[in-house]
C-alpha positions as CSV (number, residue, x, y, z in Angstrom):
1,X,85.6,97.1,115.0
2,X,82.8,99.3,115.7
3,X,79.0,99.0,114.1
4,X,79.7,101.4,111.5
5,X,83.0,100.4,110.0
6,X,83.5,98.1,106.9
7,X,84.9,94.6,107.0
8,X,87.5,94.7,104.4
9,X,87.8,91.8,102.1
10,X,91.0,90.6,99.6
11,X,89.6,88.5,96.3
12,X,92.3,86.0,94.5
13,X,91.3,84.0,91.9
14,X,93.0,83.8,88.5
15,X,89.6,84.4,86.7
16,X,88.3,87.5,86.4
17,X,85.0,87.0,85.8
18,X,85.0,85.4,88.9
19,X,86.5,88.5,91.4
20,X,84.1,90.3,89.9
21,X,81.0,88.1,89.9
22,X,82.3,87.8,93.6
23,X,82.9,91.8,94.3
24,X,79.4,92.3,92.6
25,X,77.8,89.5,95.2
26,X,79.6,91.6,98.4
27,X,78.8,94.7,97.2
28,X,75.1,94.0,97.7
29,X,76.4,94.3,101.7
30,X,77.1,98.0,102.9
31,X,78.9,96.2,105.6
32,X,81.7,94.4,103.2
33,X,84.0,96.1,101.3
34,X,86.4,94.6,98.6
35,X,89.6,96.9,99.1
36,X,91.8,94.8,96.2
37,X,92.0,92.0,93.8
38,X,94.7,89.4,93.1
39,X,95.3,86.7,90.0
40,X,97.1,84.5,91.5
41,X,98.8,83.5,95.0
42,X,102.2,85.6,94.5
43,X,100.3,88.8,93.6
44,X,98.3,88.0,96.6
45,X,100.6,87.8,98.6
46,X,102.7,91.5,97.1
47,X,99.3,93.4,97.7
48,X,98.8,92.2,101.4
49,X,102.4,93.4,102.0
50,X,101.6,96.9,100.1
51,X,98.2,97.1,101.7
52,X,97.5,100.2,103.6
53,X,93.6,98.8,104.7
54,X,94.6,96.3,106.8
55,X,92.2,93.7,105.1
56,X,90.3,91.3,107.8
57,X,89.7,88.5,105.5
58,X,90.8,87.0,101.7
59,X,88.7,84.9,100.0
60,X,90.9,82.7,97.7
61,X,90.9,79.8,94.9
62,X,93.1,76.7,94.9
63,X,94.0,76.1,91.3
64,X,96.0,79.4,90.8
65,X,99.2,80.1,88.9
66,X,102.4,80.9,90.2
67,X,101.2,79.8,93.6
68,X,98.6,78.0,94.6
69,X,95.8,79.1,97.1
70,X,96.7,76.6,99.7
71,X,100.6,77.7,99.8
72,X,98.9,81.7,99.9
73,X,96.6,80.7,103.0
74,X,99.5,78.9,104.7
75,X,101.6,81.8,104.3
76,X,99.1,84.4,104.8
77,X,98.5,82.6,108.5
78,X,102.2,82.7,109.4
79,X,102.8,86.4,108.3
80,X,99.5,87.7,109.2
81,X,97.4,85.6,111.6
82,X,94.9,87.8,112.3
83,X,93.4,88.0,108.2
84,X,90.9,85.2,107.7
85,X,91.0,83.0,104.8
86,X,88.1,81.5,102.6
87,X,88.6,79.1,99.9
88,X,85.8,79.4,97.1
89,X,86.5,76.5,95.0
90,X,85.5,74.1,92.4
91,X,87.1,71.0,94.4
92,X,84.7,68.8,95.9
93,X,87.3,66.3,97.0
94,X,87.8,65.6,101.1
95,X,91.4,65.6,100.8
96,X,91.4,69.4,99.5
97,X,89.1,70.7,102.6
98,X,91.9,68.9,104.8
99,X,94.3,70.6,103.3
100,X,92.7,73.8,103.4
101,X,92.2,73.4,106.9
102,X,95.5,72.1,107.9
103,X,96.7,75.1,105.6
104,X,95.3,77.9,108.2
105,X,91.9,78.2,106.1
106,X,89.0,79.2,108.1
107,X,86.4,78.0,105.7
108,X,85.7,76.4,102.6
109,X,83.5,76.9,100.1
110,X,82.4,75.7,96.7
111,X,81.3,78.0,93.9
112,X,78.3,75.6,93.1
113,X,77.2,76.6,96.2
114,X,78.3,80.4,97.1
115,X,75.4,81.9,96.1
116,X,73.6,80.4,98.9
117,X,76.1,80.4,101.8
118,X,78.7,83.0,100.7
119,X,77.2,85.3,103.2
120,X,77.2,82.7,106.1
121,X,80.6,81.5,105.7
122,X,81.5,85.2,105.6
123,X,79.5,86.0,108.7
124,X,80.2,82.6,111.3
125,X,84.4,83.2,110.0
126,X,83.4,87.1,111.1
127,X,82.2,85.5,114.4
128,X,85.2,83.8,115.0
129,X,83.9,80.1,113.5
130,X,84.9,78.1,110.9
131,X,82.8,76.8,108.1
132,X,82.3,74.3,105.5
133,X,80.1,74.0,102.5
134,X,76.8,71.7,103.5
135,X,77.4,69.8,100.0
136,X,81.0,68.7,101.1
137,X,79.3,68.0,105.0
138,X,76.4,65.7,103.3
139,X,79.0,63.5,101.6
140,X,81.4,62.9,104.3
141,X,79.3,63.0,107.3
């Protein structure tokens, strides 16, 4: 990927005042573009399949209908393995964030706290890292 082209981005989350809250947050970024939207894991999953943009990373909920965000990252790793996947969630719990992980995710973070490390996750998972929200590092480290 050279200087110049976009890093293409996949939102799921079955609320939509979410994606968008989200899209409106990347958009401040000429670097990141959101090239689609999904409500739930199955409609995730039917987009990446019809996608014609080759997207380099979904950011994803949990708690979604039809399929939840942790089966959509697991699968999402075994048929594409080269998308990155970023849980923004509500849950705070540890077991979640070892699921997530164990599920393929790359990094995990929770909406109380996107607005200050949205762009970091995005950025160290661009890198090639992983990360985690500091909230959920304070309380089990």
């Amino acid at each position: 990927m050279s200087a110049g082209d976009s890093y293409h981005i996949v939102l799921a989350d079955d609320h939509t005042l979410v994606r968008q809250g989200v899209r409106k947050i990347l958009e401040g970024r000429c670097d990141l573009e959101v090239v689609g939207e999904a409500c739930d894991g199955l409609d995730l999953l039917n987009f990446l399949k019809m996608c014609q943009l080759s997207p380099h990373m979904v950011i994803l909920d949990i708690s979604m209908p039809n399929l939840s965000g942790l089966e959509a990252t697991r699968q999402i790793k075994e048929m594409y393995p080269g998308i990155k996947v970023l849980v923004l969630t509500m849950h705070k719990n540890k077991e979640y964030v070892d699921y997530a992980i164990t599920a393929g995710a790359d990094g995990y973070v929770l909406k109380e706290d996107a607005d200050r490390v949205l762009f970091s996750a995005i950025d160290s998972i661009r890198m090639g890292g992983q990360f985690v929200s500091p909230i959920l590092l304070e309380k089990t480290g």
